[in-house]
N, CA and C of each residue as an Amber inpcrd file, in Angstrom:
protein
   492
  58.4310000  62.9050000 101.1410000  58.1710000  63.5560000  99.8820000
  56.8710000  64.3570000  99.9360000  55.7810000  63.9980000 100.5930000
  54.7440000  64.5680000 100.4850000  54.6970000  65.9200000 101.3960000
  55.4770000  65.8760000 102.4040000  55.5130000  67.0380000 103.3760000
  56.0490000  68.3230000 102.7420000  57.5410000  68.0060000 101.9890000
  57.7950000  68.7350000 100.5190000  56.7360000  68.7660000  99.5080000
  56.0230000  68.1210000  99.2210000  55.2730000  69.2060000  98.6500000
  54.0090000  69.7780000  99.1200000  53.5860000  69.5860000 100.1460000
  53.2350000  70.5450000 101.0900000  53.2750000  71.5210000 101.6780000
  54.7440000  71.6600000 101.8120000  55.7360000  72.3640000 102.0420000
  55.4120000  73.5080000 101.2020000  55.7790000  73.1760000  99.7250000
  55.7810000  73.9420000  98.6740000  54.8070000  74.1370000  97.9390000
  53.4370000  74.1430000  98.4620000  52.4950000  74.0540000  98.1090000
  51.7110000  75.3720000  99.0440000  52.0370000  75.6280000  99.5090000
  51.4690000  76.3030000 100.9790000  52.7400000  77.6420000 101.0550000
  53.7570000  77.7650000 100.4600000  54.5320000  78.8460000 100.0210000
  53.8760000  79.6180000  98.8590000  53.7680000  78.5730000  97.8600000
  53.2830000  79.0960000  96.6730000  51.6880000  79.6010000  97.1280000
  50.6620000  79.1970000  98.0020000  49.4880000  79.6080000  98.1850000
  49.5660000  81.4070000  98.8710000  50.5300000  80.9610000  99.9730000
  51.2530000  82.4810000 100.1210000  51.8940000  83.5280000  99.3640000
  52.7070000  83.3310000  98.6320000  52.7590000  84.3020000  97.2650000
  51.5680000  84.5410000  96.6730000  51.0470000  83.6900000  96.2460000
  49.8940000  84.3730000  95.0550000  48.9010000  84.8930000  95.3420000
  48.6450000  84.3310000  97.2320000  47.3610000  85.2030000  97.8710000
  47.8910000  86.1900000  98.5590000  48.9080000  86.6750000  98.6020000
  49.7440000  88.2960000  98.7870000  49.4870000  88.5420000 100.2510000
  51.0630000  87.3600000 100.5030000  51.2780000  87.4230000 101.7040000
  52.0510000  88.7620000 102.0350000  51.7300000  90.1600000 102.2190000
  52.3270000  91.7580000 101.7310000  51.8440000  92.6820000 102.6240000
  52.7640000  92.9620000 103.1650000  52.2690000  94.3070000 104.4770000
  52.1300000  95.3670000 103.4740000  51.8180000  95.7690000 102.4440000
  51.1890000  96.8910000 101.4940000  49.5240000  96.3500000 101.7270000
  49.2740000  95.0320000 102.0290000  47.6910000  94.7320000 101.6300000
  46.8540000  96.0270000 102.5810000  47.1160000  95.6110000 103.8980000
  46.1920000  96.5560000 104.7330000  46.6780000  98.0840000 104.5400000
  47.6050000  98.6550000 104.1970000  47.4670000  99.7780000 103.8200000
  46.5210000 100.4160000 102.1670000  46.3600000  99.3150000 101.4770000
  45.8820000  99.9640000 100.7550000  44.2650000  99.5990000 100.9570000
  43.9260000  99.0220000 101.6180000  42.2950000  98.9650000 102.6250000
  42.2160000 100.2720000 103.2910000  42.8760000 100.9000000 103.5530000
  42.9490000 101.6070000 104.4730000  42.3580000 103.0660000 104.1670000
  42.8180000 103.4770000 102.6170000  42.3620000 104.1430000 101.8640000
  41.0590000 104.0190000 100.9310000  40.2920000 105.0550000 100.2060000
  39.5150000 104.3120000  99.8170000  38.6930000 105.5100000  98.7750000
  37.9490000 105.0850000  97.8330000  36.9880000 106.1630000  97.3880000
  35.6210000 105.3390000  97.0170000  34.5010000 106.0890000  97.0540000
  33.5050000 105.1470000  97.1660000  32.3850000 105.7110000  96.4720000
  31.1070000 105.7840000  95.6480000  30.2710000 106.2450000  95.1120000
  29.3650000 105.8830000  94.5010000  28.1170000 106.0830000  94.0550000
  26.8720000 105.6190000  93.1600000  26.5530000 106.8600000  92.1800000
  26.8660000 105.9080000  90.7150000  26.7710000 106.8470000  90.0490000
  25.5240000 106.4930000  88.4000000  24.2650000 106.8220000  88.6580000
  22.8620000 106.4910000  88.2970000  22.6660000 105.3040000  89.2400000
  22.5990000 105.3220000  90.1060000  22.3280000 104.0440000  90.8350000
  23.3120000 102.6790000  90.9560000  24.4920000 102.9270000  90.4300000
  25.3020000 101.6560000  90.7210000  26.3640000 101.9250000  91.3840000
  26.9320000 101.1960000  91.7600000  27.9690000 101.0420000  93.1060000
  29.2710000 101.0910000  92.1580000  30.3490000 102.0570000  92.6190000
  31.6760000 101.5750000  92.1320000  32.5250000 102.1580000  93.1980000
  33.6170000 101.6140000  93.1540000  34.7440000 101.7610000  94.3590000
  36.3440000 101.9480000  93.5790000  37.1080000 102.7620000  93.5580000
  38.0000000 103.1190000  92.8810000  39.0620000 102.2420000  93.3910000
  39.7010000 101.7910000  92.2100000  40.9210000 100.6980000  91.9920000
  42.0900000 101.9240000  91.9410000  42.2780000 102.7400000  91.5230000
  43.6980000 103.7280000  91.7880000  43.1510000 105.0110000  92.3800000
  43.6870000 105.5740000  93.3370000  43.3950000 107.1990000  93.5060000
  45.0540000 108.1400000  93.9260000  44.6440000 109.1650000  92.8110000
  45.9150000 109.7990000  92.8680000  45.8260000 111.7180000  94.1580000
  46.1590000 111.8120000  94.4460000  45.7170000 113.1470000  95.3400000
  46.8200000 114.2560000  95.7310000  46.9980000 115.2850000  94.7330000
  47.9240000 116.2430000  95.5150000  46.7930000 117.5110000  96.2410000
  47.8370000 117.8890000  96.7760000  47.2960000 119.2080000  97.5410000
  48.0820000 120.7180000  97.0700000  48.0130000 121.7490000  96.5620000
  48.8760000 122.5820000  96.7140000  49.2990000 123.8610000  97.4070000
  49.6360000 123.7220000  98.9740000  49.0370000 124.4780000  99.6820000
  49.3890000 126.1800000  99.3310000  50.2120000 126.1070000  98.6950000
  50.7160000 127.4520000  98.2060000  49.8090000 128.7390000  97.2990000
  48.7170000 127.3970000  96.7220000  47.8810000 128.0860000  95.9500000
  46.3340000 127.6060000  96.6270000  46.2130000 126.5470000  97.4290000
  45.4090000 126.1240000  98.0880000  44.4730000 125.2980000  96.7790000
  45.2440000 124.5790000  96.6180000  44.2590000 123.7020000  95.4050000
  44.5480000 122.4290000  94.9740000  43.5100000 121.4290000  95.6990000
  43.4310000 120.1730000  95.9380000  42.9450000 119.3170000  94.5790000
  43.4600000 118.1690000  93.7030000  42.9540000 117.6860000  92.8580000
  43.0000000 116.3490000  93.3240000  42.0220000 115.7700000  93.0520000
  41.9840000 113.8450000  93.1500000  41.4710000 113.8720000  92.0620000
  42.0030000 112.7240000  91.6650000  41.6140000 111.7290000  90.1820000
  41.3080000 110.1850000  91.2740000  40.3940000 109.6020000  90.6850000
  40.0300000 108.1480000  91.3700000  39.4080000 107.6350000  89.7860000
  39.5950000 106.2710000  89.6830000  39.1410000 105.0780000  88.6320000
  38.4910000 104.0960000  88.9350000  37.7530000 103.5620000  88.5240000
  37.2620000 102.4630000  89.1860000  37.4640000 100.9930000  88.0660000
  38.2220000 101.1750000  86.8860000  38.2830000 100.6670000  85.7890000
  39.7060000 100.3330000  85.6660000  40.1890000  99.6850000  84.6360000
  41.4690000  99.5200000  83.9060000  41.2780000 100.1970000  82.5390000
  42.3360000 100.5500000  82.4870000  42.7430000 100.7610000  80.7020000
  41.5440000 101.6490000  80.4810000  40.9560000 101.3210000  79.4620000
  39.9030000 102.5890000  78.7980000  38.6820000 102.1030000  79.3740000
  38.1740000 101.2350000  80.2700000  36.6150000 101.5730000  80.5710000
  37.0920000 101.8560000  82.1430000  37.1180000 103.1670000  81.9230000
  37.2170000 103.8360000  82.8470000  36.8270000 104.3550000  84.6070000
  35.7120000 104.7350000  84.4100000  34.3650000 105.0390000  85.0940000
  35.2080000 105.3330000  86.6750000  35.3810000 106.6630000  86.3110000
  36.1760000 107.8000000  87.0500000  35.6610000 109.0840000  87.3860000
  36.4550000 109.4490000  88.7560000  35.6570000 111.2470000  89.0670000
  37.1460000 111.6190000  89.4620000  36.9990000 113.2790000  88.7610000
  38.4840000 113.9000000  89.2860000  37.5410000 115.2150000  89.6570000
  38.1500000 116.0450000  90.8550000  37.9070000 116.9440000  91.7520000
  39.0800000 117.7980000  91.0290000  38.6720000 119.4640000  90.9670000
  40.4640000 119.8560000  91.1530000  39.6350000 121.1120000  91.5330000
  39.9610000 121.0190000  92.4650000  39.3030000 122.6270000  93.3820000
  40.4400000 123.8330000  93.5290000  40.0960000 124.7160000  93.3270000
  41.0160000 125.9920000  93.7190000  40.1220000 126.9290000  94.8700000
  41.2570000 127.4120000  95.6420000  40.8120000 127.7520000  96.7650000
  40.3400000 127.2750000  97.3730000  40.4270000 125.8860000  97.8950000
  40.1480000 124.7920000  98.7550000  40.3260000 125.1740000  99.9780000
  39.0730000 125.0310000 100.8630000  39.4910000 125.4090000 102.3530000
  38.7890000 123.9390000 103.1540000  39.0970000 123.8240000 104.1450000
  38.2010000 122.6030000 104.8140000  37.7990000 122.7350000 106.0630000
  37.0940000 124.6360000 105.8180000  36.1190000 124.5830000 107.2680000
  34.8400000 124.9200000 106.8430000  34.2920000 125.1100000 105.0120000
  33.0650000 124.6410000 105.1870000  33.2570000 123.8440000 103.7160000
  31.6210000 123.3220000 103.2400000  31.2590000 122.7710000 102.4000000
  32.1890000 123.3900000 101.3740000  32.5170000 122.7180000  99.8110000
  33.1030000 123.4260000  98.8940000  31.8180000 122.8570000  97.6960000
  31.5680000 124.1410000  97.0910000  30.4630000 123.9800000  96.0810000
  31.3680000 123.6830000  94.8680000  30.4890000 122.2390000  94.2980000
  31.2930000 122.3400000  92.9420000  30.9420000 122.9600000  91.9120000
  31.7030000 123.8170000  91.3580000  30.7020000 124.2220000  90.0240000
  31.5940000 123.9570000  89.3000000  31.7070000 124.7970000  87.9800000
  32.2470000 124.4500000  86.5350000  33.2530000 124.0310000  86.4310000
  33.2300000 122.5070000  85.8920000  34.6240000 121.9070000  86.0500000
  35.0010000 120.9860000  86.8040000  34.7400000 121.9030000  88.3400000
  35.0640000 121.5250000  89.2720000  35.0710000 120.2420000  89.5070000
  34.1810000 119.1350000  88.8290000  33.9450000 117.6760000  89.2970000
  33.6860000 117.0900000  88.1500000  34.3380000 115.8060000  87.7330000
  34.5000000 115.7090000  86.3180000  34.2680000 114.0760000  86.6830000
  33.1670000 113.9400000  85.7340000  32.7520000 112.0690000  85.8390000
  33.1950000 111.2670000  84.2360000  34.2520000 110.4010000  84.5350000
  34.4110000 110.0750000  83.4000000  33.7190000 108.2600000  83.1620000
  33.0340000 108.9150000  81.7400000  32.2430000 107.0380000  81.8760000
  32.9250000 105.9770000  81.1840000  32.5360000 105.1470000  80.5450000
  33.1290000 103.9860000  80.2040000  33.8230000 104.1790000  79.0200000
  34.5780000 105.3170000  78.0280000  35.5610000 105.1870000  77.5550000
  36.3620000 106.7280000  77.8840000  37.2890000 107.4840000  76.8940000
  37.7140000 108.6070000  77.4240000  37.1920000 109.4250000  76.9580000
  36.2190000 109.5250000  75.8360000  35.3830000 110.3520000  75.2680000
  34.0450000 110.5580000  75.9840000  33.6670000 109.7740000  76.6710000
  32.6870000 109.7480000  77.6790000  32.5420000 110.1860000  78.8690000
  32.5950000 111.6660000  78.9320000  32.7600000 112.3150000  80.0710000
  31.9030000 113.7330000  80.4760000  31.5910000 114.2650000  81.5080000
  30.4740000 114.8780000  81.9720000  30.7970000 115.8200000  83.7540000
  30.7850000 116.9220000  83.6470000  31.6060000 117.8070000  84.2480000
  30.0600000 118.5140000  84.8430000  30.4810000 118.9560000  85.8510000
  29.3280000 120.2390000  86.9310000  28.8930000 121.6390000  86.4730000
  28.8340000 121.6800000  86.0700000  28.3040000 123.0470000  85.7480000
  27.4670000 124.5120000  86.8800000  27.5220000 125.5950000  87.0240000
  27.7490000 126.5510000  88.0420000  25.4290000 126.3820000  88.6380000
  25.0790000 125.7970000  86.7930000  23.5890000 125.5720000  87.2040000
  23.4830000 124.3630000  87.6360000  24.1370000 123.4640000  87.7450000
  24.0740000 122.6880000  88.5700000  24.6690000 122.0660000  89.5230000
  25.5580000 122.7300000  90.2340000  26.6350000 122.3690000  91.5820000
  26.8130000 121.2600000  92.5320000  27.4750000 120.3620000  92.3380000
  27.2580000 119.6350000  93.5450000  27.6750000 120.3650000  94.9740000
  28.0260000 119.2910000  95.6490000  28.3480000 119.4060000  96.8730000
  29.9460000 118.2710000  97.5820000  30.9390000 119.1540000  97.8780000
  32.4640000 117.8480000  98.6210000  32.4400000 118.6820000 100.0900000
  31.9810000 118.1200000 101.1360000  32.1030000 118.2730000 102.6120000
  33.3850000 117.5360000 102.9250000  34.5270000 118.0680000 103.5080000
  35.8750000 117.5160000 104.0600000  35.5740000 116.9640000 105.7520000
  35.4060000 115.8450000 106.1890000  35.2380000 115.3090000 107.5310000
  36.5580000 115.6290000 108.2860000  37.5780000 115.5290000 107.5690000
  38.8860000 115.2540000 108.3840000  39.9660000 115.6050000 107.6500000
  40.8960000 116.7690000 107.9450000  41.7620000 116.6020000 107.4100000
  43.2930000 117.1160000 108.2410000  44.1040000 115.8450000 107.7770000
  44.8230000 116.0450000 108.9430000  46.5610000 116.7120000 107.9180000
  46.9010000 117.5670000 108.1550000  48.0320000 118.3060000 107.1570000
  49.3110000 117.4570000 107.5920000  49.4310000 117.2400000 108.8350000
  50.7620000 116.2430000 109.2250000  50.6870000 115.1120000 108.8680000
  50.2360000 114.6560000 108.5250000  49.8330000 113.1340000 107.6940000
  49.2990000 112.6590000 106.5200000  48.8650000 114.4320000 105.8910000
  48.4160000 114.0870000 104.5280000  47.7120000 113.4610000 104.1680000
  46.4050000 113.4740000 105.0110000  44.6280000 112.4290000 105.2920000
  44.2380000 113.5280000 104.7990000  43.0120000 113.3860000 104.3840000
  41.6020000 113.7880000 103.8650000  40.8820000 112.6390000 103.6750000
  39.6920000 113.1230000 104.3520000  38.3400000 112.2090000 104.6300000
  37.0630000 113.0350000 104.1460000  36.4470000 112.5200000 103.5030000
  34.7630000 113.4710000 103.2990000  33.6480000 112.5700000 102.8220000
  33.0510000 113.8810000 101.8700000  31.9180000 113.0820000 101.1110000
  31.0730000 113.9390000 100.4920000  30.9580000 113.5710000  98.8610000
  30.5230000 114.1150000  97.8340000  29.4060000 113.5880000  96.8730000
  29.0730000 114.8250000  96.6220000  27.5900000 114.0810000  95.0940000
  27.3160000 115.3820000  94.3610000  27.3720000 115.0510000  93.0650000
  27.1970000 116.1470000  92.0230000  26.3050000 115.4800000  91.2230000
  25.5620000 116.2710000  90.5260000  25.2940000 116.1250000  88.7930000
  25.9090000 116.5290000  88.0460000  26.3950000 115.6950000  86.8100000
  27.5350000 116.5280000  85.9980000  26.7960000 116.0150000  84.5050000
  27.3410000 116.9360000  83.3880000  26.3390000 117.0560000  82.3900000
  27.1890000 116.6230000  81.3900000  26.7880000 115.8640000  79.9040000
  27.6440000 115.3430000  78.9690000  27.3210000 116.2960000  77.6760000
  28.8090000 115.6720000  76.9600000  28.7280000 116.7650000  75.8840000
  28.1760000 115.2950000  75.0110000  26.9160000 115.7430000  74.2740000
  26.4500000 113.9720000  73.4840000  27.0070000 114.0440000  72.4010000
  27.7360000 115.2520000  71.6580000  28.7840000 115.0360000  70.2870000
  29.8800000 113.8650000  70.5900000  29.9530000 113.3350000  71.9650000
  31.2750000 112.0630000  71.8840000  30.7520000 111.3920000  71.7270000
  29.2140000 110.7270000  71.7060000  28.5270000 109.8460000  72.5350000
  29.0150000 108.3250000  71.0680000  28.4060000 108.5910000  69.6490000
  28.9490000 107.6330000  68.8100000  30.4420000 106.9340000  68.8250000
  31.2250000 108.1750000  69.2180000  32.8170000 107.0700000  69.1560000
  32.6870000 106.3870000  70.3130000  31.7400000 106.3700000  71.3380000
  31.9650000 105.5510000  72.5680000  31.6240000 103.9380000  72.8780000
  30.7700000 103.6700000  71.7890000  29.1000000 103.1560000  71.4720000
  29.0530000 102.7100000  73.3480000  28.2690000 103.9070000  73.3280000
  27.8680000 103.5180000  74.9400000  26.4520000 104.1200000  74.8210000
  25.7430000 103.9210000  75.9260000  24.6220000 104.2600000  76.1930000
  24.6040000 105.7160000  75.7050000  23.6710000 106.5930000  75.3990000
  23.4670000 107.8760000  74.9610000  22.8200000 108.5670000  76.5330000
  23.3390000 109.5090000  77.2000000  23.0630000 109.9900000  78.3700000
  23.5220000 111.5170000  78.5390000  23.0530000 112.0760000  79.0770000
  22.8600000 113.6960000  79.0180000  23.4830000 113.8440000  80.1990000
  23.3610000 113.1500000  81.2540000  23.6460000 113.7850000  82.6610000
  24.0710000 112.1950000  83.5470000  24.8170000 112.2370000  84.4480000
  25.0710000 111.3790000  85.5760000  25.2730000 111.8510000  86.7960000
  24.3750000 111.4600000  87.5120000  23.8000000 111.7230000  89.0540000
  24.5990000 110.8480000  89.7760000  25.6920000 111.3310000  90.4990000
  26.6870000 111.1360000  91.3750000  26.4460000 111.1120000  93.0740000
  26.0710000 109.9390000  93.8910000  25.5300000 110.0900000  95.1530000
  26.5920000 109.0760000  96.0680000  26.2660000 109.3870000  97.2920000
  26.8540000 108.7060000  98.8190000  28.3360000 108.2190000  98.2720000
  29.1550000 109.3000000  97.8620000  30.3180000 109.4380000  97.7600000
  31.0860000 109.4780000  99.2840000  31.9980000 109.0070000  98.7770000
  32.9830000 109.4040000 100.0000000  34.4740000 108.8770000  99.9270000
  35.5020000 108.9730000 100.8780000  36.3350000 109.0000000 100.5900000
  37.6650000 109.0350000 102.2010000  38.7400000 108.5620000 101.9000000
  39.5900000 108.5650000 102.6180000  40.8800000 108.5480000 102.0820000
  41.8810000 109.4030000 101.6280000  43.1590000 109.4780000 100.7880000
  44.1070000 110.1460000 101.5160000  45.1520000 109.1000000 101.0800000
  47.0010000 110.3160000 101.2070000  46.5430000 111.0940000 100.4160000
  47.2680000 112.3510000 100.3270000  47.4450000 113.0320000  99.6290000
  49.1430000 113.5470000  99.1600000  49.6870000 114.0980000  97.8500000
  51.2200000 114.5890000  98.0750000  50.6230000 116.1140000  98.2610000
  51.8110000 116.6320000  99.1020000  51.4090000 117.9560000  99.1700000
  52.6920000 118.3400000  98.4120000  52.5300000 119.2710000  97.5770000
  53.4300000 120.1910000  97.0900000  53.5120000 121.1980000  97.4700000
């Protein structure tokens, strides 16, 4: 009797600690960043490419549901043989609800360097950091901290991408 439930004790430890050949693929991928000085690592990242128009968007989260604390890229004219300057738009930091959000502006540009990108496999590898600036008319429906700007550093990144 006891080996049964041993048995079944040690199945069930395997299910729930995700005994799942999906685990190491999704290690595998990754987005990574400091944003005013704290560490967050994105729990979903979504990534098309469109090579037709040459314009790459990632969305990454690092949150559930509404506390968010997210960066979406959507570049046009994306090339990946040099640096791509971000300006207006271009890099969009979203903070801890959906009203709480703060975009690049052309006076203040970051910077997305592409390390690797491989088109037969639909990789992209790099690494990014912007300042992006808030609009403070959301700032009361958020009740979040009141902040003008978020300084985005030692970004980086490794994603599928879909290509369309």
């Amino acid at each position: 009797m006891n080996k049964i439930l041993v048995f079944i004790t040690l199945i069930a430890f395997c299910i729930v600690s995700g005994c799942s050949k999906n685990e190491s693929v999704d290690k595998e991928f990754f987005m990574t960043w400091k944003a005013n000085g704290v560490d967050f690592k994105a729990a979903t990242i979504k990534a098309n490419y469109y090579s037709r128009f040459r314009e790459l968007k990632i969305e990454a989260t690092a949150g559930k549901d509404f506390n968010l604390d997210g960066i979406t890229f959507d570049l046009f004219d994306f090339t990946t043989t040099s640096p791509t300057i971000l300006g207006n738009g271009e890099a969009l930091y979203l903070g801890n609800c959906l009203l709480d959000r703060y975009w690049t502006r052309d006076t203040n540009p970051g910077i997305l360097t592409v390390t690797k990108f491989n088109d037969s496999e639909n990789i992209i590898e790099g690494e990014f950091s912007f300042e992006a600036l808030g609009n403070t008319a959301y700032f009361d429906n958020c009740n979040t901290t009141k902040r003008t700007k978020v300084s985005v550093t030692n970004g980086k990144f490794r994603i599928k991408y879909d290509k369309q």
